[in-house]
C-alpha positions in Angstrom: 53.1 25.9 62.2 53.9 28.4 59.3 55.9 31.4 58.5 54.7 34.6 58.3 56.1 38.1 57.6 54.9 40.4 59.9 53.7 44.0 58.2 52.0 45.9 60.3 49.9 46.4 63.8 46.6 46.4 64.5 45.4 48.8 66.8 42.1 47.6 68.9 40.2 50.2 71.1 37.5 47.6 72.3 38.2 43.4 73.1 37.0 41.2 75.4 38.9 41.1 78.3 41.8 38.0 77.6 42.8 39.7 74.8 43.7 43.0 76.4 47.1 43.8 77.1 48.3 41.4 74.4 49.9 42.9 70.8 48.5 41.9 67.5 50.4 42.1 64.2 49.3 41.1 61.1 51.2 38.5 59.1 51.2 37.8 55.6 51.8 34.2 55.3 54.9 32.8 53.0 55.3 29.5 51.0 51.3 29.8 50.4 49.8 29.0 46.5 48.0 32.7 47.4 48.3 35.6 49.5 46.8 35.5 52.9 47.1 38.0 55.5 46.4 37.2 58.9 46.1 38.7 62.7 48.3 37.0 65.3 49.1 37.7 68.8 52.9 38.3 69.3 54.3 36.5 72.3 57.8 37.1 71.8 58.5 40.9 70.4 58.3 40.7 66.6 58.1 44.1 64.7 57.9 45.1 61.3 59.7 43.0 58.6 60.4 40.5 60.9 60.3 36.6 59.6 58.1 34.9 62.2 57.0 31.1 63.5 52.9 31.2 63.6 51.2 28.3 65.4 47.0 28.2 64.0 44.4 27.0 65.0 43.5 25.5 68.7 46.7 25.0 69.1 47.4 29.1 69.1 46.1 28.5 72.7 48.0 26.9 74.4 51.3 29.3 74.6 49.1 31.0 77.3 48.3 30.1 81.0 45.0 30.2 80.6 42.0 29.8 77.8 41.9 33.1 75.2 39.9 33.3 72.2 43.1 33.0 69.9 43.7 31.6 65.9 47.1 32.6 65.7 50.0 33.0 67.8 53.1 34.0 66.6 55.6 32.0 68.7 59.4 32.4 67.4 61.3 34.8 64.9 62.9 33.1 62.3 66.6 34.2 62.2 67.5 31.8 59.5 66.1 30.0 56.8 
């Protein structure tokens, strides 16, 4: 898992079916040697400026009931570091 910062939405017109429905936010990863934005699907009603918990990877999968195409979920908000 890593932290993220969340700073802004992404807004997707066209997805395959798992993914509708779902929120995606992109994250700009903290503690990294470099900048790196990423998208994540929100599972627990981040917004904006919010200090979030991303799991990566396979792993991003399994916070659903079924299989999705998924890299990153974001799966807490920090509320203190």
């Amino acid at each position: 898992m890593k932290l993220g910062k969340v700073i802004g939405n992404v807004v997707s017109s066209k997805k395959v079916d798992e993914l509708m429905g779902m929120k995606l936010l992109t994250v700009e990863l903290l503690y990294t040697s470099k900048k790196e934005v990423i998208v994540a699907i929100d599972k627990v009603g981040a917004g904006i400026g919010d200090v979030v918990i991303v799991t990566l990877g396979s792993a991003s999968g399994n916070a659903f009931d079924k299989p999705r195409p998924i890299d990153a979920t974001i799966v807490g908000i920090a509320d203190n570091l």
